[in-house]
N, C-alpha and C positions, 0 to 999 in steps of 0.2 A: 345349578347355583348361579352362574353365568351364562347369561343366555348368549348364543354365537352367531343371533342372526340381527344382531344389535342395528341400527337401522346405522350408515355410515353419512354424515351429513358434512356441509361443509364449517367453516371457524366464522363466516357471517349466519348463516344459519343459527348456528348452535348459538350466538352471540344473541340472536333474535327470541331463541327459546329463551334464552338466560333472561334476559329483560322481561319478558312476558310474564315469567313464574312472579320474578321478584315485585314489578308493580300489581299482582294479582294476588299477593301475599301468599301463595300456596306454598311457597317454601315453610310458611311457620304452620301451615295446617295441617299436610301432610307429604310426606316424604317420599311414596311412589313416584310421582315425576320428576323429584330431583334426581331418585335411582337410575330411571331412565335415560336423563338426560349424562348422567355421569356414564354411563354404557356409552351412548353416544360418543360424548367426548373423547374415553379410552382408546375409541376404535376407529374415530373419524379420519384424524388427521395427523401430520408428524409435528411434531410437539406440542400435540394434545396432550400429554401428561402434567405440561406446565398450568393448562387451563384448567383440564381434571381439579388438578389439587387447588387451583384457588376457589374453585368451585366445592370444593370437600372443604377446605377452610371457613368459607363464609356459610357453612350449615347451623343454623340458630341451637340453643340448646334443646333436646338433652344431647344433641351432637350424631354424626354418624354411628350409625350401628354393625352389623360384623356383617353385612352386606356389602358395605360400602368399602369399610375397611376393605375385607375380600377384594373387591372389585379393583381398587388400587394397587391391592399387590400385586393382584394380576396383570394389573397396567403395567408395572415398573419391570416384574419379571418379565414380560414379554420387549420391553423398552429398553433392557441391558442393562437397567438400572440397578444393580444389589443394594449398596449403601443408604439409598433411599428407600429400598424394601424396609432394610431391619429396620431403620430410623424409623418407619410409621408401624413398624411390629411391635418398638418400646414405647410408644405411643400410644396404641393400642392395650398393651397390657398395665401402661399407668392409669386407661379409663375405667380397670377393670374389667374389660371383657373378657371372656375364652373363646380360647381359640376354637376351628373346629377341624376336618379333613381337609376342606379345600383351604385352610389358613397355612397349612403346612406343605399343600402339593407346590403352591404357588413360592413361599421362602426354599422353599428345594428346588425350585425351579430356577430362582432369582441366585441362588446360589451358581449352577451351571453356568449362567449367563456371566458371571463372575470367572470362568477357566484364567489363570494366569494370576489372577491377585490371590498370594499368601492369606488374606483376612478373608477369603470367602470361602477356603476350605476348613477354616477354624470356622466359621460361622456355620456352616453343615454339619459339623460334628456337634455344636452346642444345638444347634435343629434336632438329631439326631438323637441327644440326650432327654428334649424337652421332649419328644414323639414319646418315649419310654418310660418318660414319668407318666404323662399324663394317658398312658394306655390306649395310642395311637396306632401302635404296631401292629396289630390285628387286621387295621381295615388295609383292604387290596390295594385300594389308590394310596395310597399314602406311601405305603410298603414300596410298592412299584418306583415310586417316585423318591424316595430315599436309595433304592437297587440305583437307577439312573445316577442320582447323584455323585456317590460314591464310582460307580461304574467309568462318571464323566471328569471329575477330579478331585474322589476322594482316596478308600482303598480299593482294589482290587478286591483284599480279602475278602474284606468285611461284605462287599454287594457279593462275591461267592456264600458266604456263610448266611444270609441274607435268602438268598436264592435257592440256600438246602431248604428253608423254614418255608417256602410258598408252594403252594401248588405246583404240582408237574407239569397240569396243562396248563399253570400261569404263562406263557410264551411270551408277552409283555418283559415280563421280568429276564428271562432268556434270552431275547433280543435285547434286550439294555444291557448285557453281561460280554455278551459278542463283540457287541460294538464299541465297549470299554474294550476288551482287547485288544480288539485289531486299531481304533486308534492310538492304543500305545504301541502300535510294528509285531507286536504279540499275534499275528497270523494263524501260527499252526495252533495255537493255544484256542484260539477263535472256532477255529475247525473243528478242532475235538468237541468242543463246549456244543454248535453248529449240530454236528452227528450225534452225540448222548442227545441234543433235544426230539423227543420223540411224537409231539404233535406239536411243528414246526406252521405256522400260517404265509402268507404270500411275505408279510413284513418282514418276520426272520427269515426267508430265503431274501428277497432284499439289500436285508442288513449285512448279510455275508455274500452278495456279492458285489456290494458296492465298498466292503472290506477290501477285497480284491480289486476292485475296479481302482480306486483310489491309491492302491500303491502298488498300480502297473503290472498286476502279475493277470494278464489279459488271456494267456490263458487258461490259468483254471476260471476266470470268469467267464467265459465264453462255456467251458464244461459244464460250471455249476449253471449256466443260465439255461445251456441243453437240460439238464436234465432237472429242473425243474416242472412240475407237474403241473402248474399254472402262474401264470405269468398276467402282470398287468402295464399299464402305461408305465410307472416308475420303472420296471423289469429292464424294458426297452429302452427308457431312457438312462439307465446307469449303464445298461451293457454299450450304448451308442456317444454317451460321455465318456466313458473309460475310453476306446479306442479316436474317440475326436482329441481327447489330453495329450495323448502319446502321439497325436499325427498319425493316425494310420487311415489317414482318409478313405482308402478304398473299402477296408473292413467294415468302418461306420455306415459307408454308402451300402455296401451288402448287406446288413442290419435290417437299418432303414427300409431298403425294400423286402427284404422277410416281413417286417413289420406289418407294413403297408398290404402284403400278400395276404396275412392271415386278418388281415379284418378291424386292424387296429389304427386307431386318427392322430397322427405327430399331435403333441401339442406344440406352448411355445418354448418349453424346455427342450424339447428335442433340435427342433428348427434352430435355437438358438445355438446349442451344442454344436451341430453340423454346418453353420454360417460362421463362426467361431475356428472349427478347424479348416473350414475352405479359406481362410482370412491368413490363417497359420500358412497353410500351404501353397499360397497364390492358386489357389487352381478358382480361375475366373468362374471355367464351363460349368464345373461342379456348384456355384455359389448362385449362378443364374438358374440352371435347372433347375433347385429345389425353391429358387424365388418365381418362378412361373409355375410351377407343380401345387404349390400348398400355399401361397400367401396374394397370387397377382387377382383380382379383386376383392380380396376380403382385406376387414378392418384389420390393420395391423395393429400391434399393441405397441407400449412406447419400447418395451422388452425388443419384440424382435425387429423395432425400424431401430433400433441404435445396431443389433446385431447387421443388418443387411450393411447402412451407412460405413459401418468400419470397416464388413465383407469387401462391397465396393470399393473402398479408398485404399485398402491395403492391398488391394488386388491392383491398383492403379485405373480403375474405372470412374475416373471421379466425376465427369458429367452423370453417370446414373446415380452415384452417393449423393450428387447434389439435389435429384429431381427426388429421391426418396426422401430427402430433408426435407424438403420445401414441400413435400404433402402428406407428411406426419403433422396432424393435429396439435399431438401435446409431443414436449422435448423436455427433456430435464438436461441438468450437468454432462452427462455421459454422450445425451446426442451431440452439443456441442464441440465436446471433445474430440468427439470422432471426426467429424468435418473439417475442424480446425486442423487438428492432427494428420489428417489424409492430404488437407489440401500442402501443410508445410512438406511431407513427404514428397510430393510428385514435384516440387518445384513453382508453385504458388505459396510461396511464403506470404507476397504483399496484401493477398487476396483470404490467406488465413490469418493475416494481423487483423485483418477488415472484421472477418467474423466473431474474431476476439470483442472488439470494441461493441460490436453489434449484440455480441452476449450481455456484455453487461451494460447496455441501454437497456436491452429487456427484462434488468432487474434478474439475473439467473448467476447467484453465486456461482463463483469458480472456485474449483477445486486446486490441488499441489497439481494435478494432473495437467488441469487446464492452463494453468503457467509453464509448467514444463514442454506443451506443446505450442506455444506462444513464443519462448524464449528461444526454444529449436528455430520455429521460422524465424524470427529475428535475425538469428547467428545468419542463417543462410541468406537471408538477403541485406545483412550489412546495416541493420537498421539497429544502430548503434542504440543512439539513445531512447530509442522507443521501447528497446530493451530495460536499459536503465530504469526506466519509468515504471516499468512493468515488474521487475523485479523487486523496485520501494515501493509498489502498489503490494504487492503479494504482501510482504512482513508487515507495513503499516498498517492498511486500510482493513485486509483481511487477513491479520493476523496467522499466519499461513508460516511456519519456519521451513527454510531452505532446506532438502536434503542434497545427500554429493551430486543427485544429477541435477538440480536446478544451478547448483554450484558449475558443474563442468559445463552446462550450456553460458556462463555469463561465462568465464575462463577462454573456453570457446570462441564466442561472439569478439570479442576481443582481443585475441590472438587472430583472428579473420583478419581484422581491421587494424592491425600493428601496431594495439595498443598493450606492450606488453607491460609495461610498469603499471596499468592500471589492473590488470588481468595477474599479476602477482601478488598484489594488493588484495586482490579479493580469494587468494589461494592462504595470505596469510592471513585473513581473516575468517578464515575457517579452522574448527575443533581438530580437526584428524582430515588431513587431504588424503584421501586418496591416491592409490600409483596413477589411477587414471586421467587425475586432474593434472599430475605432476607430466605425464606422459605427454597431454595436451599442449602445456607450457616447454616442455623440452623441444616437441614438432613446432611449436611455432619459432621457437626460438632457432634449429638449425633453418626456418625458411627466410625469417628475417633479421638472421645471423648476429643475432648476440651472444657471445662464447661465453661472456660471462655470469649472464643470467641463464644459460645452458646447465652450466658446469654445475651450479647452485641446486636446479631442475634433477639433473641426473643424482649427484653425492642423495638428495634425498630420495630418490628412487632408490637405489643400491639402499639405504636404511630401512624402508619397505619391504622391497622386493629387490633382493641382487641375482635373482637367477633368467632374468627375462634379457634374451640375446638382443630383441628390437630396440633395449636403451644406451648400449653401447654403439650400437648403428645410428641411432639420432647421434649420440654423442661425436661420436669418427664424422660424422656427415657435417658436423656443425666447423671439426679441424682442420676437416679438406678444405672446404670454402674458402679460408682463411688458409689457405697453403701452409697450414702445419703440420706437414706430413709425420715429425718426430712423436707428436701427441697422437694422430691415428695409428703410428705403431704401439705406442703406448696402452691406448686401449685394447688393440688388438691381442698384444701379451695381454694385459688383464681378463680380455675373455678365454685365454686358452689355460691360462693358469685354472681358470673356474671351471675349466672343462666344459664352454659353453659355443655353440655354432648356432650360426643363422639360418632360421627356420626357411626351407626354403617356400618360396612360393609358389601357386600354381593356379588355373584359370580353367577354369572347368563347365564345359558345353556338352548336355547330354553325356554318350561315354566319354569323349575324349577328354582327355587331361593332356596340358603344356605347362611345363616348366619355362617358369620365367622366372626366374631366381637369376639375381645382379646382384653384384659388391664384389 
């Protein structure tokens, strides 16, 4: 019905066809090339569904057909769009059309895409109603794709009872029942369903152990992935994600060369996975090996140069993150981020403002992310109001709301710089502070010894959180300063009354451990 090899073109392209049809009147003769060219559109670009639809809008009468229709829905279900699905499904049924299979794979589709909105599991269940009137139920895909739904965020029951009525060797529908399980933490129940499937495909093996991979239990993932009777790239790459999530860098690494042993080519899933956890675990060696092993003269993707960049930078290599930036082709948001991000880390703050500004000269929307690593370097090198600027650029220009940590980097920044009346101000002018931001303002306050804006700091910490011994230690810290030893005894009964001691500290090189614990 949808063809998937739709040709992907660009928005001046597509802009070029569009002109062509309409001064050549084929749009009022006939409708194959607009079909075309709306495939195109669907598949080209990201926010091609805005264009799609003005382009489905200005279709002359008798108007789109259930082609088109289709094609759209398809568009929106694959776009995360539900509400826009049904809106062109009542639309659809006010032209009079019927529906057909793929009108209903795709509203169940659009449904899933909807997990979390209350209206889009009513909306499956009235899908689910219309499938049954109009004697939909029979066909496999449709079936399959209602199991899914349900499976994904309808009932349970219902895609089991569902799954009694299909075929035995449907395994589609079996694997869609599994994996409704096991993402509801339903594991053993997965398992069972899993073992009863008795002509299980590479997918459902798969499905169940990327169940397992996903909530850490690595080793029966590692069992179920042994004894698996054939294995493909995804195989390899869930068993190599699971153990890169958990950190277990060395496991992933022995993986990976099993992999490699029996004959098999990393893609950029995998690479990305294992640059990901070299980046988690500093280990430099391990991040450069597999970047000279599998990527140093071939095209890198923009996937795995953002992965390397942040490898780099988090590892503190940042002259190589910088040379891998600078000869990546295409960047999006995320490379940005990384660089920016890596260089405020290592102690180039001024030099990742730099890249900030240089981001957006090159027209490359920033993310909440890419402020929040902006605002970090800021704090750290004192750049007060570049800060400022940068944080009414976020809310104004790119409408962007602050969450608590873009909150604690301005708190922060500010507290550096002993501005703490201004850095209270923006503590009160947030919904719910955090203890953390509170905590921030308390440190600053025992360094540049204001007892009184302290005391304010602390009483709302204790309304938070009264069981954390480090805010009575700022507090006592802020007393002593100010030689009031009667108030540091006073806290001190307070913490013992609460049954609370100061965690001690310790610094820790290879095995050895020292105790450095003071007060």
């Amino acid at each position: 019905m949808i063809r998937k090899g739709s040709a992907r073109l660009s928005p001046r392209a597509l802009n070029q066809i569009h002109g062509n049809l309409v001064v050549s009147g084929i749009t009022s003769r006939g409708l194959q090339p607009v079909r075309d060219l709306l495939l195109s559109c669907i598949a080209s670009f990201r926010g091609g569904m805005d264009y799609a639809r003005r382009l489905f809008d200005g279709i002359p009468p008798p108007g789109p057909d259930l082609f088109m229709h289709n094609a759209m829905l398809r568009g929106y279900a694959h776009a995360g769009a539900p509400h826009a699905a049904f809106a062109l499904y009542s639309r659809m049924e006010a032209a009079g059309l019927m529906p057909d299979g793929f009108t209903f794979c795709y509203l169940l589709r659009a449904c899933c895409a909807g997990i979390g909105m209350p209206a889009c599991s009513g909306a499956g269940w009235q899908v689910h109603a219309v499938i049954v009137k109009l004697g939909f139920l029979e066909d496999a895909f449709v079936r399959n794709a209602l199991i899914n739904m349900h499976a994904k965020c309808g009932d349970l029951g219902v895609a089991g009872a569902l799954l009694d009525e299909a075929s035995e060797r449907d395994v589609v529908a079996w694997s869609a029942v599994i994996a409704g399980h096991a993402a509801r933490g339903n594991l053993d129940v997965a398992r069972q369903m899993f073992d009863r499937c008795r002509h299980k495909d590479i997918v459902c093996w798969n499905v169940m152990l990327g169940a397992y991979a996903k909530n850490g239990k690595m080793e029966k993932a590692r069992e179920l992935f042994d004894c698996a009777l054939e294995k493909d790239v995804v195989s390899w790459n869930t068993i190599i994600t699971g153990y890169s999530t958990q950190g277990m860098l060395e496991q992933a690494l022995e993986v990976f060369d099993e992999m490699r042993s029996v004959g098999w080519m990393p893609d950029d899933a995998t690479v990305v996975s294992l640059l990901s956890c070299c980046a988690n675990a500093g280990s430099l060696d391990a991040g450069r090996m597999i970047h000279s092993l599998h990527l140093e003269g071939r095209r890198i993707s923009i996937l795995t140069g953002n992965a390397l960049v942040s490898m780099y930078a988090k590892c503190g290599d940042v002259s190589t993150a910088m040379e891998v930036f600078s000869r990546m082709k295409e960047k999006d948001v995320w490379t940005w981020n990384s660089i920016i991000g890596g260089l405020a880390l290592h102690g180039q703050a001024e030099k990742s403002v730099q890249f900030f500004s240089k981001m957006l000269e090159e027209k490359i929307h920033p993310n909440g992310i890419s402020f929040l690593c902006v605002l970090g370097a800021c704090s750290h090198a004192g750049l007060v109001e570049d800060g400022q600027r940068y944080f009414s650029l976020m809310k104004e220009r790119y409408r962007i709301e602050p969450n608590a940590k873009h909150y604690c980097c301005m708190v922060d920044m500010l507290c550096r710089a002993g501005l703490l009346l201004e850095a209270s101000a923006i503590v009160s002018s947030m919904r719910q502070p955090s203890a953390v931001v509170w905590r921030t303002l308390l440190g600053a306050c025992r360094t540049h010894g204001d007892l009184a804006l302290g005391k304010i700091a602390q009483e709302r910490l204790l309304s938070i959180k009264g069981d954390a011994s480090g805010d009575y230690v700022l507090l006592s810290g802020i007393y002593s300063s100010y030689g009031e030893w009667s108030k540091v005894e006073t806290v001190r009964r307070s913490m013992d009354k609460r049954g609370l001691r100061k965690v001690v500290g310790y610094a820790q090189i290879g095995h050895e451990t020292a105790d450095i614990s003071t007060w």
